[in-house]
C-alpha positions as CSV (number, residue, x, y, z in Angstrom):
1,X,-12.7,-21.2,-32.1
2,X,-12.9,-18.8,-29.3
3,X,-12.3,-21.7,-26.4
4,X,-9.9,-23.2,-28.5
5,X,-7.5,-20.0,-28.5
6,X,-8.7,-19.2,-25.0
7,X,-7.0,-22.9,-24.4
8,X,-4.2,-22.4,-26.2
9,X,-3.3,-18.6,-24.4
10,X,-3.9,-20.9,-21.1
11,X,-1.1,-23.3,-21.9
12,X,1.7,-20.4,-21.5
13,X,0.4,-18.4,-18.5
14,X,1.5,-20.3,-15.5
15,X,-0.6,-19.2,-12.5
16,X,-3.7,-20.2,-12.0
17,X,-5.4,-17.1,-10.6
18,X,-3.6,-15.0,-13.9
19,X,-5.2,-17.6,-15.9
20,X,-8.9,-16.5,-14.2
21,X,-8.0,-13.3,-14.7
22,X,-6.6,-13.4,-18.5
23,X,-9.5,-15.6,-19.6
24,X,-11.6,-12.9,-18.1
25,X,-10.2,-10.2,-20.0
26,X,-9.8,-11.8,-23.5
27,X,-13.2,-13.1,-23.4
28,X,-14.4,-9.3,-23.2
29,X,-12.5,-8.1,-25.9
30,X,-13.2,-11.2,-28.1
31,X,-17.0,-10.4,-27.2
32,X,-16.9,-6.6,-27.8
33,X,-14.8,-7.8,-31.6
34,X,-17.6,-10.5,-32.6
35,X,-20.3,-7.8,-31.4
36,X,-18.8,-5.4,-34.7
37,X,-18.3,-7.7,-37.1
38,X,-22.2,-8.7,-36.4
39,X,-22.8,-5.5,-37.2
40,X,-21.3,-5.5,-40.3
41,X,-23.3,-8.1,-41.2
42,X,-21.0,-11.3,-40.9
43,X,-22.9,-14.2,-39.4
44,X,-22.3,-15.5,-36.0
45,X,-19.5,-18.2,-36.6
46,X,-17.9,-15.9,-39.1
47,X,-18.2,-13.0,-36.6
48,X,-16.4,-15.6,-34.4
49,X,-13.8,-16.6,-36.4
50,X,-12.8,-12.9,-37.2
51,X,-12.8,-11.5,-33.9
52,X,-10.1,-14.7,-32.3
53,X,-8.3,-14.0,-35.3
54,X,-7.8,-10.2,-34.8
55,X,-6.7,-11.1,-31.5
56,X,-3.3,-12.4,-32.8
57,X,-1.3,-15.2,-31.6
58,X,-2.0,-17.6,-28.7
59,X,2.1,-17.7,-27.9
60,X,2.4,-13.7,-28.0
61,X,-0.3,-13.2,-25.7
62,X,0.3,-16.0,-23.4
63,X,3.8,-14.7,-22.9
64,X,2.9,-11.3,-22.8
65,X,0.2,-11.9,-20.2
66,X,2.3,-14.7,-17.9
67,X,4.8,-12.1,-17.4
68,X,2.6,-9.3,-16.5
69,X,0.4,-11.5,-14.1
70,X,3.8,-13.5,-12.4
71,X,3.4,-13.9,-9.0
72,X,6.2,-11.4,-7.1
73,X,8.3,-12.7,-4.2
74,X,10.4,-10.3,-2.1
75,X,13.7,-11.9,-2.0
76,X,14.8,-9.5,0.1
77,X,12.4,-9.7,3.4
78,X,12.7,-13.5,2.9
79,X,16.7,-12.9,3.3
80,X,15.9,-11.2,5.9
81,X,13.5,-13.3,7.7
82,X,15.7,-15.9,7.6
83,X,18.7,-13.8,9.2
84,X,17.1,-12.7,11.9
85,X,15.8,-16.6,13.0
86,X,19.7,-17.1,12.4
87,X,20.8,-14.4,14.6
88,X,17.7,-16.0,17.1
89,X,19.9,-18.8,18.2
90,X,22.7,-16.5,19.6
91,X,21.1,-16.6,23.0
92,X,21.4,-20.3,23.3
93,X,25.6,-20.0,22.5
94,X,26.0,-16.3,24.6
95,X,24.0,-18.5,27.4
96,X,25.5,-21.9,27.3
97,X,27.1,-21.9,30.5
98,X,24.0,-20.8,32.5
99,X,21.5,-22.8,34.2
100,X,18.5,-21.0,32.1
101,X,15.7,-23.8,30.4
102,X,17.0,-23.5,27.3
103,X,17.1,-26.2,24.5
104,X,18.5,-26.3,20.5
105,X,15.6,-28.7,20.1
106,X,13.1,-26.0,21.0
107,X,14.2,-23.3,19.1
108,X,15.1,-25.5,16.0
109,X,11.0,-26.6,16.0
110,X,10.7,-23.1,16.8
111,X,12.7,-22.0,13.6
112,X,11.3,-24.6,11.5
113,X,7.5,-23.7,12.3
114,X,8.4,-20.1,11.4
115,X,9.4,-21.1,7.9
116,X,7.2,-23.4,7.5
117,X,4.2,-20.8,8.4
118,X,5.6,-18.4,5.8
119,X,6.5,-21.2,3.2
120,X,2.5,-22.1,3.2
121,X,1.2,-18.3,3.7
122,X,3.1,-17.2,0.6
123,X,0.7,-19.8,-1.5
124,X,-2.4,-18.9,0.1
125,X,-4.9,-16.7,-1.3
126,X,-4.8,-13.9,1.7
127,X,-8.2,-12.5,-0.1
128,X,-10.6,-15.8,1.1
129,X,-10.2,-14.1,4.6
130,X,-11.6,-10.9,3.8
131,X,-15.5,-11.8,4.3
132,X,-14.8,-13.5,7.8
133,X,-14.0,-11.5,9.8
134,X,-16.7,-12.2,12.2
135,X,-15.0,-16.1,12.7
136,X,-11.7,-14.4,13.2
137,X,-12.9,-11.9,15.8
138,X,-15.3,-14.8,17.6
139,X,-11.8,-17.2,17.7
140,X,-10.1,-14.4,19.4
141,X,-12.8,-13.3,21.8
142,X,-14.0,-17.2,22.6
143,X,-10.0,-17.8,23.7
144,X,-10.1,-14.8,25.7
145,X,-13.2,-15.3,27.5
146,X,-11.7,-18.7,27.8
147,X,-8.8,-17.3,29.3
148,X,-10.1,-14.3,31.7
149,X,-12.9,-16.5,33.2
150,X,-10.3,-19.1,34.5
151,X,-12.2,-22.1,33.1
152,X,-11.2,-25.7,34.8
153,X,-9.4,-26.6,31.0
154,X,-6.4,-29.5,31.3
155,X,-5.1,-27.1,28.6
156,X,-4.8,-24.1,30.8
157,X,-2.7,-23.5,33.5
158,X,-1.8,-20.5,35.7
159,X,1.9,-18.9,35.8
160,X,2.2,-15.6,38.1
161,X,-1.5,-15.0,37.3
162,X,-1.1,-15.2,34.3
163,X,-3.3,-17.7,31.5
164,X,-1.1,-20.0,29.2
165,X,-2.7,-22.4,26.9
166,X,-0.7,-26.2,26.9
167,X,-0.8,-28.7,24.3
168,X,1.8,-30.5,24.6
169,X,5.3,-29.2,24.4
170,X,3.9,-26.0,23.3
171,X,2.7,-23.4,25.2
172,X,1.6,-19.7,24.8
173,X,-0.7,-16.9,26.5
174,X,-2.9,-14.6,25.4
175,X,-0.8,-13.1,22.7
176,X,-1.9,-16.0,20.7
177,X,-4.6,-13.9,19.6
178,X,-3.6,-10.5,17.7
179,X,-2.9,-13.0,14.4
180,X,-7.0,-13.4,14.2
181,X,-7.8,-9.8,15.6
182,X,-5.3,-8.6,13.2
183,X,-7.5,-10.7,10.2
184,X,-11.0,-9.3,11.3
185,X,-9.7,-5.9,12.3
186,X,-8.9,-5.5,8.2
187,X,-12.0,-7.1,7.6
188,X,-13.8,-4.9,9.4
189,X,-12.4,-2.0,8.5
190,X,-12.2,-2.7,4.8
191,X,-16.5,-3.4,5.4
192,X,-18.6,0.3,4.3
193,X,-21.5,-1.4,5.8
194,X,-19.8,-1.6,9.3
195,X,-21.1,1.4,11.5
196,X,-18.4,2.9,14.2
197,X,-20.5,2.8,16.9
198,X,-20.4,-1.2,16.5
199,X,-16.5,-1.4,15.8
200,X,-16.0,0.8,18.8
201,X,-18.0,-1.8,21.3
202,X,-16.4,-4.7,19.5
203,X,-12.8,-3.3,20.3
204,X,-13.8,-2.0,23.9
205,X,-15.4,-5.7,24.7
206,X,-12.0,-7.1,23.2
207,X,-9.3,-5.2,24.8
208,X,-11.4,-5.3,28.1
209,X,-10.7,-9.0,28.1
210,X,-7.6,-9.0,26.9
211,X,-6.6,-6.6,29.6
212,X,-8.1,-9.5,32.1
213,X,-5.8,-12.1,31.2
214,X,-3.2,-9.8,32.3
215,X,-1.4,-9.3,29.4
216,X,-0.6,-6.1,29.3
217,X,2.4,-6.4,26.8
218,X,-0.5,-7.5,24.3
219,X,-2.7,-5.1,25.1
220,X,-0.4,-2.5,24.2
221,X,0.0,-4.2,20.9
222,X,-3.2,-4.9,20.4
223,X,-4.5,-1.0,21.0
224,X,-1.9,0.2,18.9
225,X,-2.9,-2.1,15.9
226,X,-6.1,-1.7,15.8
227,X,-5.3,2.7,16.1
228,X,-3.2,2.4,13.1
229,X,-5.5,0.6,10.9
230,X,-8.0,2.7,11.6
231,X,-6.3,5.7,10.7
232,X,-4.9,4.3,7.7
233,X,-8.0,2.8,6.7
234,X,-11.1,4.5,4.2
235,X,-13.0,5.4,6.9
236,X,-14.6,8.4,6.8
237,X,-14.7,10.7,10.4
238,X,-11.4,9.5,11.6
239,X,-10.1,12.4,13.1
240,X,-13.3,13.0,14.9
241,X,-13.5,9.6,16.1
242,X,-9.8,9.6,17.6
243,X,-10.5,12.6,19.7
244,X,-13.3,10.9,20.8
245,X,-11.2,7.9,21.3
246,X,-8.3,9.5,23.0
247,X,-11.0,11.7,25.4
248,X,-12.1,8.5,26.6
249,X,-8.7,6.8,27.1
250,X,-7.5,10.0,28.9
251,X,-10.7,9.1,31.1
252,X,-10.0,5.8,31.5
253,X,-6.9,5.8,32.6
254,X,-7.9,8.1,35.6
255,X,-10.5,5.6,36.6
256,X,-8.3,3.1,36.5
257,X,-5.4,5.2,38.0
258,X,-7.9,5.8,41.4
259,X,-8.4,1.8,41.0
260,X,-5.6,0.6,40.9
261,X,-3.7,-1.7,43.5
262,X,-1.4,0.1,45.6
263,X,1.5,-2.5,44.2
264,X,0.8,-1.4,40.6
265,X,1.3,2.1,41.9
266,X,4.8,1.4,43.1
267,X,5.5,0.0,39.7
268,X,4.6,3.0,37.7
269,X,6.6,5.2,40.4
270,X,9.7,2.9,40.1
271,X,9.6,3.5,36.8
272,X,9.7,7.4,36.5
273,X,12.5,7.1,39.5
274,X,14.2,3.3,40.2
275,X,16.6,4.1,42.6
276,X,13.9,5.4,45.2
277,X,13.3,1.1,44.8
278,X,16.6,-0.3,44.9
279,X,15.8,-3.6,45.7
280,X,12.0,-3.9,44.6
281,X,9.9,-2.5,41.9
282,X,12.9,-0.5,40.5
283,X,15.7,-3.6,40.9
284,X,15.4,-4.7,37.4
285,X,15.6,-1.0,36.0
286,X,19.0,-0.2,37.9
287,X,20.6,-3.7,37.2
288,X,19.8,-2.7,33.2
289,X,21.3,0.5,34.2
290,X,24.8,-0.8,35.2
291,X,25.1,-3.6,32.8
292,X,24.8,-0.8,30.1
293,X,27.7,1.3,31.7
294,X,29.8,-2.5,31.7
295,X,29.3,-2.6,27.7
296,X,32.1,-2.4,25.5
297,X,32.9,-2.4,21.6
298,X,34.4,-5.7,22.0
299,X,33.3,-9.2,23.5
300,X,33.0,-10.1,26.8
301,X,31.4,-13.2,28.7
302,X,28.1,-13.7,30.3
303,X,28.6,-14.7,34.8
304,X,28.6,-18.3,34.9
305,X,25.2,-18.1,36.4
306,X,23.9,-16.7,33.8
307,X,21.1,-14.5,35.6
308,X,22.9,-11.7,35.6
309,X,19.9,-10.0,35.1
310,X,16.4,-11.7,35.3
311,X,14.7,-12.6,31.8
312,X,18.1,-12.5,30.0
313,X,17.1,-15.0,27.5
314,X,13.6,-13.4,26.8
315,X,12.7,-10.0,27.6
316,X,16.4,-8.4,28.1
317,X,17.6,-11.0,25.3
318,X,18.9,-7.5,23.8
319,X,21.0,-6.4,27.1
320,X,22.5,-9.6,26.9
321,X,23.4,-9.8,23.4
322,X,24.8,-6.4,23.7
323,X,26.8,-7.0,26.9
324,X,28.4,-10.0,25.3
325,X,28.6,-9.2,21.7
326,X,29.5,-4.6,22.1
327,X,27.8,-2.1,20.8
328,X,29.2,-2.8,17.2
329,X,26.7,-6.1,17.3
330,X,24.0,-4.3,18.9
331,X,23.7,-1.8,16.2
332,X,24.3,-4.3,13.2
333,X,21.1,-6.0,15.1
334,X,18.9,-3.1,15.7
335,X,20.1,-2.1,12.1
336,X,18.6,-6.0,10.9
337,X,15.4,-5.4,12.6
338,X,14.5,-2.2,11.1
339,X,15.3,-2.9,8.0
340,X,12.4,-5.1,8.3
341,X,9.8,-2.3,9.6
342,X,11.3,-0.4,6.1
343,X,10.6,-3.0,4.1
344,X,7.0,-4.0,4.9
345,X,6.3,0.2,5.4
346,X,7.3,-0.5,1.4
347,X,5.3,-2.7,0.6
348,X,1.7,-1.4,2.4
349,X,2.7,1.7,-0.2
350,X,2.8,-0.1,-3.1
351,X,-0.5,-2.3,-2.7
352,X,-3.5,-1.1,-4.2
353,X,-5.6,-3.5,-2.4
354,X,-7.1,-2.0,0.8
355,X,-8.2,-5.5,2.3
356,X,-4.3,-6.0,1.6
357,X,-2.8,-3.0,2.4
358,X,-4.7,-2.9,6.4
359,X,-3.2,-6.5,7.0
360,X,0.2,-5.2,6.0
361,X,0.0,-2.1,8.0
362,X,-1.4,-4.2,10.8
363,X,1.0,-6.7,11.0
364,X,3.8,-3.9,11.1
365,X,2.5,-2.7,14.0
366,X,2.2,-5.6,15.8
367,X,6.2,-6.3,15.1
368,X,7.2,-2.7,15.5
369,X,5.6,-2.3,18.2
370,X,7.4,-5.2,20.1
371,X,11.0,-3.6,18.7
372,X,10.4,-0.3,19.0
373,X,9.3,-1.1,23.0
374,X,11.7,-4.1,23.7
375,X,14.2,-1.5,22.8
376,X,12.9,1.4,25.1
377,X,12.0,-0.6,27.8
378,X,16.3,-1.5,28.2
379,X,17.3,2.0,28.0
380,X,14.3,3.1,30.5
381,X,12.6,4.8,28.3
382,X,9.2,2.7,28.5
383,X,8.0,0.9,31.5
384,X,9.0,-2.7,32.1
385,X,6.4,-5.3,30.7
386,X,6.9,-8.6,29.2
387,X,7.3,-7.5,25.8
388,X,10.0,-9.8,23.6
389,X,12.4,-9.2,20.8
390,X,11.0,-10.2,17.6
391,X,12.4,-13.3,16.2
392,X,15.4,-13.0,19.1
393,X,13.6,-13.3,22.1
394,X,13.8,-17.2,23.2
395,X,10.4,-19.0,23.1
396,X,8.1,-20.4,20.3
397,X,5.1,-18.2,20.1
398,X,7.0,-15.2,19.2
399,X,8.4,-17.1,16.3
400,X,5.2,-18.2,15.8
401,X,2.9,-14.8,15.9
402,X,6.0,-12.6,13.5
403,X,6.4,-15.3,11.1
404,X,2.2,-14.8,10.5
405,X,3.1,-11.3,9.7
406,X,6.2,-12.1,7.7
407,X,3.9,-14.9,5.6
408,X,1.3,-12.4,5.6
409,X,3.2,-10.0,4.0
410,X,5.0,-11.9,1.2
411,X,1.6,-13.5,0.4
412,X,0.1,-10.0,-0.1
413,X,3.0,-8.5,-2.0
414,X,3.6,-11.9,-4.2
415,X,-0.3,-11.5,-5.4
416,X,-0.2,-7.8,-5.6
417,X,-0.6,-8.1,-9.4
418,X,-3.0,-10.5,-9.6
419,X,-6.3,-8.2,-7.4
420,X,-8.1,-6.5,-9.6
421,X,-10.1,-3.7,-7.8
């Protein structure tokens, strides 16, 4: 009798993980009844009998249960997701008269690989990760290594010094990598039995080759990342280790300060003062300069050229956009883009599930992050590195790397009822 109501509950929840969970649950109580009626003397397929009828009926429960355990999707950060890939194709019609590289067939497989990557995250079970985190971090490290030693790969090739991997219409660099360091960094983390000692050398090692592939957009990500989800995570000693950690950066970066090329020097000087660098390390800084003082509320064309500033398509995609489109667009759009940051922020308070809840906070970062710099960086408040514009930015692999934390997300927040601590 017991399988047979067990069956019947079955037939009206819908999910199959609810249905682990449900059959879990009834079985206890259904276990716990036929333990009292034996005691009351009743034999065993009487005591049976009793206890699945005491439970009431099949429908009630089903119903009751299929609702409680219903997957959740947030309609609203898919909405949004999908704006911002929408508002992603506004480079390609603000820069249709220049002679930039760029191509609606590109960004349409770029656009369609981004929903596609949240469309098959949402129905994956986020929780089979959490006990690899070792593969995650050796994929990672193995590309890097593969990357910062300059191996003689048909798949790499050299741009400006920097590694990008090619296969073939796609390419990408380093970046490729904070999806799986962003996986075993929540593993990791989430692990008691992982000492600090050991996650310290394993994110020293990491960013040391990260930093080789000269990424240093990444890098910053990267460090970032992995700082948040530490603090947020139930580690004990945190504030302790992060003085520790901050000693040694401080350290650190006057090593690498008295290291450093003389050229890399300039940079950092042109930064805190561009015009002493008019038309070298600080030329990119004053053009950014003078195209914001040219901005208006209203719309206005891009040069024919279309280089009216270097990277207008990728890096300074938001100058551009703003130059064309006023200040009324640029708000609505920085206004889209944080709405984002809110929403996932949301979200890592609501899940109970720390394995869950560090992925989430993770994957914020590595998008805010990108925003919160892409934004500072054209108003010279940040150094200039290649860091993009999530979702806007032209290119693939940025799609590609925020649509993992999108998918991410939903998945986490669509089976936040369905973990059972």
């Amino acid at each position: 009798m017991k399988n047979e109501f067990l069956a019947s509950v079955m037939t009206y929840v819908r999910s199959k993980d609810a249905k682990k969970i449900v059959t879990k649950e009834l079985e206890l109580h259904i276990k716990a009844n036929i333990g009292h009626y034996l005691k009351e003397g009743y034999s065993a397929a009487e005591a049976e009998r009793k206890a699945v009828e005491q439970m009431g009926s099949p429908l009630a429960i089903g119903t009751k249960f299929n609702k409680i355990y219903k997957p959740k999707l947030d309609w609203t950060l898919i909405l949004l997701f999908l704006t911002v890939l929408g508002l992603g194709t506004l480079p390609l019609l603000v820069l249709k008269n220049s002679d930039l590289p760029l191509n609606w067939l590109s960004k349409a497989f770029g656009i369609s690989l981004g929903i596609l990557i949240v469309g098959g995250l949402l129905f994956l079970n986020y929780k089979s990760w959490e006990r690899k985190g070792w593969i995650f971090f050796a994929i990672g490290t193995v590309i890097l290594l593969i990357a910062a030693n300059g191996m003689n790969l048909p798949l790499l090739k050299h741009i400006n010094g920097r590694p990008y991997f090619s296969i073939g219409p796609f390419s990408t660099d380093t970046s490729i990598v904070l999806p799986f360091y962003l996986i075993a960094w929540a593993s990791f983390f989430k692990n008691p039995k992982m000492k600090t000692w050991l996650l310290g050398i394993l994110f020293v090692i990491s960013l040391i080759l990260l930093f080789g592939t000269l990424n240093f957009a990444s890098c910053c990500v990267y460090f970032t990342m992995v700082m948040f989800m530490y603090w947020f995570s139930s580690r004990k000693q945190i504030v302790i280790t992060t003085l520790l950690a901050a000693t040694t950066a401080v350290l650190a970066t006057v090593v690498l300060w008295n290291q450093m090329v003389p050229y890399r020097k300039t940079r950092i000087y042109a930064f805190l003062d561009p015009h002493k660098f008019p038309s070298s390390e600080g030329y990119i800084a004053i053009q950014a300069e003078k195209i914001l003082k040219e901005v208006t509320w209203g719309f206005q064309s891009i040069p024919k050229n279309g280089l009216f500033i270097p990277e207008s398509h990728t890096d300074f995609v938001y100058l551009t956009l703003t130059y064309s489109l006023g200040w009324g667009f640029s708000l609505f759009l920085i206004a889209i883009l944080s709405v984002i940051i809110v929403k996932m922020a949301l979200m890592a308070v609501n899940i109970k599930d720390e394995f869950g809840k560090l992925l989430i906070i993770g994957g914020l970062t590595i998008y805010s992050v990108q925003l919160l710099y892409n934004i500072g960086m054209i108003f010279g408040l940040l150094p200039i590195i290649g860091m993009s514009l999530p979702f806007i930015s032209y290119g693939t692999v940025p799609i590609l790397i925020n649509s993992l934390v999108i998918g991410i997300a939903l998945s986490i927040y669509r089976r936040k009822n369905l973990i059972i601590n």
